[in-house]
C-alpha positions in Angstrom: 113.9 64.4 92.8 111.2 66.0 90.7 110.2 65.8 87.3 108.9 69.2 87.2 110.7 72.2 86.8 109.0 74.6 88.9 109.5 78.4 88.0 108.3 81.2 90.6 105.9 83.9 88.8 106.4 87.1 89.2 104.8 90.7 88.0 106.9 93.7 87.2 109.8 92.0 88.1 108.1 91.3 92.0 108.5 87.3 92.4 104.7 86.1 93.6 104.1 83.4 95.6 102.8 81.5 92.7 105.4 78.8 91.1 104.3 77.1 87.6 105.6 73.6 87.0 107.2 72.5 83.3 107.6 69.4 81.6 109.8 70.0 79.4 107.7 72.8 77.4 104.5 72.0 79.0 103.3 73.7 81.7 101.5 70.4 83.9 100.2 72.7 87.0 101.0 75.4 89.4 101.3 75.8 93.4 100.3 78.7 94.8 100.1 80.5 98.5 96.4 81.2 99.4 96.5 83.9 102.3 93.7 84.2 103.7 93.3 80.0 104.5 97.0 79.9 105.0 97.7 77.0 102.5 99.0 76.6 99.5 96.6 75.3 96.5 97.7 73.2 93.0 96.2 72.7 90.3 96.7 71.8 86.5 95.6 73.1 83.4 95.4 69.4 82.1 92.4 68.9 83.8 90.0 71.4 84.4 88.9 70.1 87.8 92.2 69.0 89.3 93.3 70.7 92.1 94.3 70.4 95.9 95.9 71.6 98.8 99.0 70.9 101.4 100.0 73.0 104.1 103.3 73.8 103.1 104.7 74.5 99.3 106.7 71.5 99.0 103.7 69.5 100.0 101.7 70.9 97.4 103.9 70.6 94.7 104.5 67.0 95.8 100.6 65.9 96.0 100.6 67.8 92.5 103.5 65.7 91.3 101.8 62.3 92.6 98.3 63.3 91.0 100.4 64.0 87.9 101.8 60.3 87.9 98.8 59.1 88.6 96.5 61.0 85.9 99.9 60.1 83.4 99.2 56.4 83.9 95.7 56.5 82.0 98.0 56.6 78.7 100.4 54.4 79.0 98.6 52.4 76.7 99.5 54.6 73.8 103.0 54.6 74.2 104.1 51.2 74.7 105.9 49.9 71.4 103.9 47.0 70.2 105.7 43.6 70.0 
């Protein structure tokens, strides 16, 4: 089960095959179909240069939820309670 809440974009009303992922209310990354290479590409406004690719939508938006975990871990440091 995933942490992220993923919401499909839209314009106008037309849904887009473009889906942006919450934490809570923070918006981590986004997944989104890329036509012309037939893949769907992630990336996260968290980082400015992480991104990827998967060849389905759930793939993406499961490599975008392991790079996530992953980049998260850096800062565990600040949150553990001191003892």
């Amino acid at each position: 089960m995933s942490h992220i809440d993923w919401r499909q974009d839209s314009v106008a009303n037309v849904p887009l095959n473009r889906h942006i992922g919450y934490v809570g209310p923070i918006e981590v990354g986004a997944v989104q179909y890329d036509g012309s290479n037939k893949f769907w590409i992630w990336s996260s406004p968290l980082q400015e240069d992480a991104w990827g690719y998967g060849p389905t939508e759930n793939a993406a938006k499961q490599a975008m939820e392991l790079w996530l975990a992953s980049w998260l871990e850096h800062f565990r440091i600040f949150f553990r309670a001191e003892t």
